[in-house]
C-alpha positions in Angstrom: 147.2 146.4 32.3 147.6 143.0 31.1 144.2 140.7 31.5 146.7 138.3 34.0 147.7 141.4 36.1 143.9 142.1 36.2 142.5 139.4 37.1 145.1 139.0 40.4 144.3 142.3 41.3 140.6 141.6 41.3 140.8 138.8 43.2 142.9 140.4 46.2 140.2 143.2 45.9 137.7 140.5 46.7 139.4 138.7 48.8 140.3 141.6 51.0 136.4 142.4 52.7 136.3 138.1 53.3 140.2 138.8 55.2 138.9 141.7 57.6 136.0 140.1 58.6 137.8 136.8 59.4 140.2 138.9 61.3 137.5 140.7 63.7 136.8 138.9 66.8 134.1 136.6 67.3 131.2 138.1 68.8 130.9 137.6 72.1 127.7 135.1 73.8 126.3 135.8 77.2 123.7 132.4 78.3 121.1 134.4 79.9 118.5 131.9 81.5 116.2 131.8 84.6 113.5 129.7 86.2 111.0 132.2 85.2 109.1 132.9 82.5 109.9 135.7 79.8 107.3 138.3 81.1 108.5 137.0 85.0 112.0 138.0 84.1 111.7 141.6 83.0 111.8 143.5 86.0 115.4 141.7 86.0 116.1 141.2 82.4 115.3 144.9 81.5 118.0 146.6 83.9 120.2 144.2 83.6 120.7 145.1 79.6 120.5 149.1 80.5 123.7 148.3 83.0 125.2 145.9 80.2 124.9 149.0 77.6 126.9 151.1 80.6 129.7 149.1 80.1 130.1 149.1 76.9 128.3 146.0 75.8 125.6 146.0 73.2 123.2 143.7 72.0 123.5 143.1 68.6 127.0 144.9 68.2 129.5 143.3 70.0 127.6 141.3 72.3 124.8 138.4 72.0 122.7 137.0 74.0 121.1 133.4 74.0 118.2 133.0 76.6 116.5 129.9 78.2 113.3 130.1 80.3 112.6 126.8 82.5 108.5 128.5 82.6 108.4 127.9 86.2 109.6 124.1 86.0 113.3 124.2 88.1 113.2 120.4 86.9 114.3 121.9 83.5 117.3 124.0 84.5 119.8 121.5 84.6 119.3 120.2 80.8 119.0 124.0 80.1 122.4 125.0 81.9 123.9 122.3 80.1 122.4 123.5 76.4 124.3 126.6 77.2 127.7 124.8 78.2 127.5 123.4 74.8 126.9 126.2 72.8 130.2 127.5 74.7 129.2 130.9 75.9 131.2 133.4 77.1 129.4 134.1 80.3 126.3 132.1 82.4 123.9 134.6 83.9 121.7 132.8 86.5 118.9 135.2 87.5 117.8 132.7 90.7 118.9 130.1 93.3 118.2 126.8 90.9 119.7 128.5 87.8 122.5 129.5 89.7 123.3 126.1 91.3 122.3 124.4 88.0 125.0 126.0 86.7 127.2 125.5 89.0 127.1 122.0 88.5 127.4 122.5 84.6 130.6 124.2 84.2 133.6 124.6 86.2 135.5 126.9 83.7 132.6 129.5 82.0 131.7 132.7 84.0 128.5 133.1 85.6 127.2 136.1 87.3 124.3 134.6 90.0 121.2 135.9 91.8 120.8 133.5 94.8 117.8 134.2 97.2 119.5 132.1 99.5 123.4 132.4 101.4 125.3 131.4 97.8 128.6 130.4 100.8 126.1 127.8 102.1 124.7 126.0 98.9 128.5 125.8 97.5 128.0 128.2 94.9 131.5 130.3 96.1 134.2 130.2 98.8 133.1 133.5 100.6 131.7 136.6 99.6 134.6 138.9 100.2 136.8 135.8 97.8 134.3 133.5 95.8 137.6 131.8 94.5 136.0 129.5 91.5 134.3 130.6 88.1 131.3 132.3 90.0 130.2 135.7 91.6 127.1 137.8 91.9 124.2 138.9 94.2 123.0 137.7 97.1 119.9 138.8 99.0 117.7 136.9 101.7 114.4 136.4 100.8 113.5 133.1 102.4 114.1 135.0 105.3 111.6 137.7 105.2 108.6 135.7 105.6 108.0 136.4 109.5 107.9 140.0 108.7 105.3 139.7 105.6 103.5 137.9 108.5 103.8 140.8 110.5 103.1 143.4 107.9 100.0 141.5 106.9 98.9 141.5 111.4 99.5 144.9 111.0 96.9 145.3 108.3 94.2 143.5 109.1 91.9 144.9 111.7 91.4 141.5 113.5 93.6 138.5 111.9 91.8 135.4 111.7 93.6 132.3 110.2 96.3 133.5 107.6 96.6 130.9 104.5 100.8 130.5 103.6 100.8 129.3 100.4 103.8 126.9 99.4 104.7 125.4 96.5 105.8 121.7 98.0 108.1 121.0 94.8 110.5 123.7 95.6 113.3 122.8 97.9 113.5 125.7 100.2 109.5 125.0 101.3 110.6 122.9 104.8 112.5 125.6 105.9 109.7 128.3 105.4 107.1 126.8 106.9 109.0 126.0 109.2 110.2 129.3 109.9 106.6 130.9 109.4 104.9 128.6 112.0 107.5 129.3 114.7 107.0 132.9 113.7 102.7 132.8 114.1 103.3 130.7 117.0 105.8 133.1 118.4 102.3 135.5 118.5 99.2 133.3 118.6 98.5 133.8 114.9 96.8 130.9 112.9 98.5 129.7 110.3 97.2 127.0 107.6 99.7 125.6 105.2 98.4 125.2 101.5 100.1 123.5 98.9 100.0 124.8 95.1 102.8 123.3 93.1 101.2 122.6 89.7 98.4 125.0 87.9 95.9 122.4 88.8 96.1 123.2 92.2 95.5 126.5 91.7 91.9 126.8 91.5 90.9 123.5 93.9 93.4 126.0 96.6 91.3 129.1 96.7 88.0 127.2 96.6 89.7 125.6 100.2 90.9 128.8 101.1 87.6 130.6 100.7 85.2 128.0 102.5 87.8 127.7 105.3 87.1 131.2 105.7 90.5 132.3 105.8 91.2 135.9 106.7 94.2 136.7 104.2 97.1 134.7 102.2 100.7 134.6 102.6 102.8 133.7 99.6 106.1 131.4 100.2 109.2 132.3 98.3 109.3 130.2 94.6 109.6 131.2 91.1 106.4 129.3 90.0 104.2 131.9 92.0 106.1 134.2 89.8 104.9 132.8 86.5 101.4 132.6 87.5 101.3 135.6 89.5 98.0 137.2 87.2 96.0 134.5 87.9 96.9 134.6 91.7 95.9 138.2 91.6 93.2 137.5 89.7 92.4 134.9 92.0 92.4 136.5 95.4 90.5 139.0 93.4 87.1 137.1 92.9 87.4 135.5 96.5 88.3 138.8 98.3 90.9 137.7 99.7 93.6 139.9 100.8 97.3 138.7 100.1 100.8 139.5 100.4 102.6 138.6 98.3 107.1 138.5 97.2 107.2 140.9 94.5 106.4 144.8 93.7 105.1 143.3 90.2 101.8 141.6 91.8 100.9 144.6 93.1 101.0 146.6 90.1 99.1 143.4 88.6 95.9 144.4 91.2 97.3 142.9 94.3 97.1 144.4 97.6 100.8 144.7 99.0 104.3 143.4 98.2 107.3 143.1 100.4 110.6 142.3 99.0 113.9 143.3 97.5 114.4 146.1 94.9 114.8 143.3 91.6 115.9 147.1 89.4 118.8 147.1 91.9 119.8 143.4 91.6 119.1 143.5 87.7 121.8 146.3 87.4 124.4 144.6 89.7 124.6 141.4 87.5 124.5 143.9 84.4 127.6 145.5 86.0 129.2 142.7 86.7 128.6 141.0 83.5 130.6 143.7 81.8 133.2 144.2 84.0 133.5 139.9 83.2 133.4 140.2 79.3 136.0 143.3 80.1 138.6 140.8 81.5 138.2 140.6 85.3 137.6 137.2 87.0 135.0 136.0 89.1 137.0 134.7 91.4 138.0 138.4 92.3 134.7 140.4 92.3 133.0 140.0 95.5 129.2 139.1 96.1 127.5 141.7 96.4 124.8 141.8 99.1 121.7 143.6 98.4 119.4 144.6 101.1 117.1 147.3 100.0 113.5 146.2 100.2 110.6 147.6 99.3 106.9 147.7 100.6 104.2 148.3 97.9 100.5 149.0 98.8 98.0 149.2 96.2 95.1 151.8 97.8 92.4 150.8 95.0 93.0 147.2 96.0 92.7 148.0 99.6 89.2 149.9 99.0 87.9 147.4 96.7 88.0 145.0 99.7 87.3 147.5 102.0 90.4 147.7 103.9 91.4 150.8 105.7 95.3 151.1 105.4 96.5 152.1 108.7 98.5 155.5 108.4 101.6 154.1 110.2 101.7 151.6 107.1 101.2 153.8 104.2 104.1 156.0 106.0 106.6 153.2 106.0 105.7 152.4 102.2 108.0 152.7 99.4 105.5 152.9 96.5 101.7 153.7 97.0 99.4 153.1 94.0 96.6 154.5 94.0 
């Protein structure tokens, strides 16, 4: 072989690796962020990428994913959302009501598979459940609305119920309705009820000191995702006081705290997984309906409970979904 006839040959042999590559398809970007923090998010995060790897979609091989934490701060989500618009993702996944809105009003084209704690029809977020009819779809589930049964729950509990602390954080936006909707629900059976605000860390500490010399019997947590990211040092909290508390999520009570009642976050983690695939595989929002989730879940932590030297009524512990003991 001539050196001329070598040299071309070479050079399409070289060429040819730089040719398939350009040829494969970009991999694919799913914007993964969330109000919470990282730790916050895994009971989410963690089934959600089991469900993703069901349909077909892993990270690393023909899927990644770029996450953004707003640490408890919903003041944050906005510049976040819009971060992820520019980096031109593939797919939004908004694990909460802000995120979920905040991205809403970030893109009217990308995908985004929601979790909305609050009626996503209402807040604009799609047309209808059955037909959301825009660029969004996911899972919907109630849980500003369970606080008058917590309140109950916690009654139930407590061998005579003095005043009950709800615990709000005023920054978040759903706060008016739930106090509103707690008080109506204590007055509804002559419980009282004292409204305590904790919106920054700061107020954490100066809150339970309150709590404790008021002599308040037990605490009720409001629905927000900063209670989320400081839920250790609420439990930790409510510890040293001896306070009982209720609080939203089955993670607090695995933490040390006494009970948890709320929806199944494995379950709603796994439908925005699904979803997320079946997106990436082609299908529109517009067409997948929300899906409503409505299995919840009452945890009781029984070394919790003696440590305080509660007796768990047996009707209770029957009705429980998880007993840690």
């Amino acid at each position: 072989m001539r050196r001329r006839e070598f040299i071309t040959v070479l050079s399409g042999v070289a060429a040819w690796p730089l040719q398939a590559r350009a040829q494969q398809p970009a991999m694919r970007v799913i914007g993964y962020f969330s109000g919470r923090s990282p730790d916050a998010e895994a009971p989410l995060r963690v089934p959600f990428l089991k469900a993703l790897a069901e349909s077909s979609f892993t990270v690393g091989r023909n899927v990644a994913i770029e996450y953004r934490f707003a640490e408890g701060r919903d003041e944050r989500l906005p510049a976040l959302a819009a971060e992820l618009v520019r980096r031109q993702v593939t797919i939004l996944v908004a694990t909460d009501r802000p995120s979920a809105s905040a991205a809403k009003a970030a893109t009217e084209t990308i995908p985004i598979v929601f979790l909305s704690g609050v009626d996503p029809v209402q807040i604009g977020l799609v047309g209808s459940f059955h037909r959301p009819g825009g660029n969004a779809t996911g899972v919907s589930v109630l849980t500003s609305e369970l606080g008058p049964k917590r309140l109950g729950l916690l009654r139930e509990l407590l061998p005579r119920p003095g005043t009950i602390a709800f615990v709000v954080n005023p920054s978040s936006g759903l706060t008016p309705f739930q106090i509103q909707e707690m008080q109506a629900a204590a007055q509804a059976v002559g419980q009282p009820l004292l409204v305590v605000n904790v919106g920054t860390e700061d107020d954490v500490d100066k809150a339970f000191a309150g709590m404790a010399e008021r002599n308040v019997a037990a605490i009720l947590y409001g629905t927000t995702l900063f209670f989320q990211v400081i839920g250790e040092r609420l439990v930790a909290l409510a510890a040293r006081y001896r306070i009982p508390a209720l609080y939203e999520n089955r993670e607090f009570v695995t933490a040390g705290g006494l009970m948890s009642y709320s929806t199944d976050r494995n379950e709603m983690g796994r439908e925005m997984g699904t979803y997320a695939g079946r997106i990436l595989k082609g299908e529109s929002p517009a067409d997948l309906p929300v899906v409503r989730s409505s299995r919840l879940q009452l945890v009781i932590n029984l070394k919790t409970a003696k440590a305080l030297g509660l007796d768990v009524p047996p009707t209770l512990l029957a009705r429980a979904d998880e007993v840690i003991e």
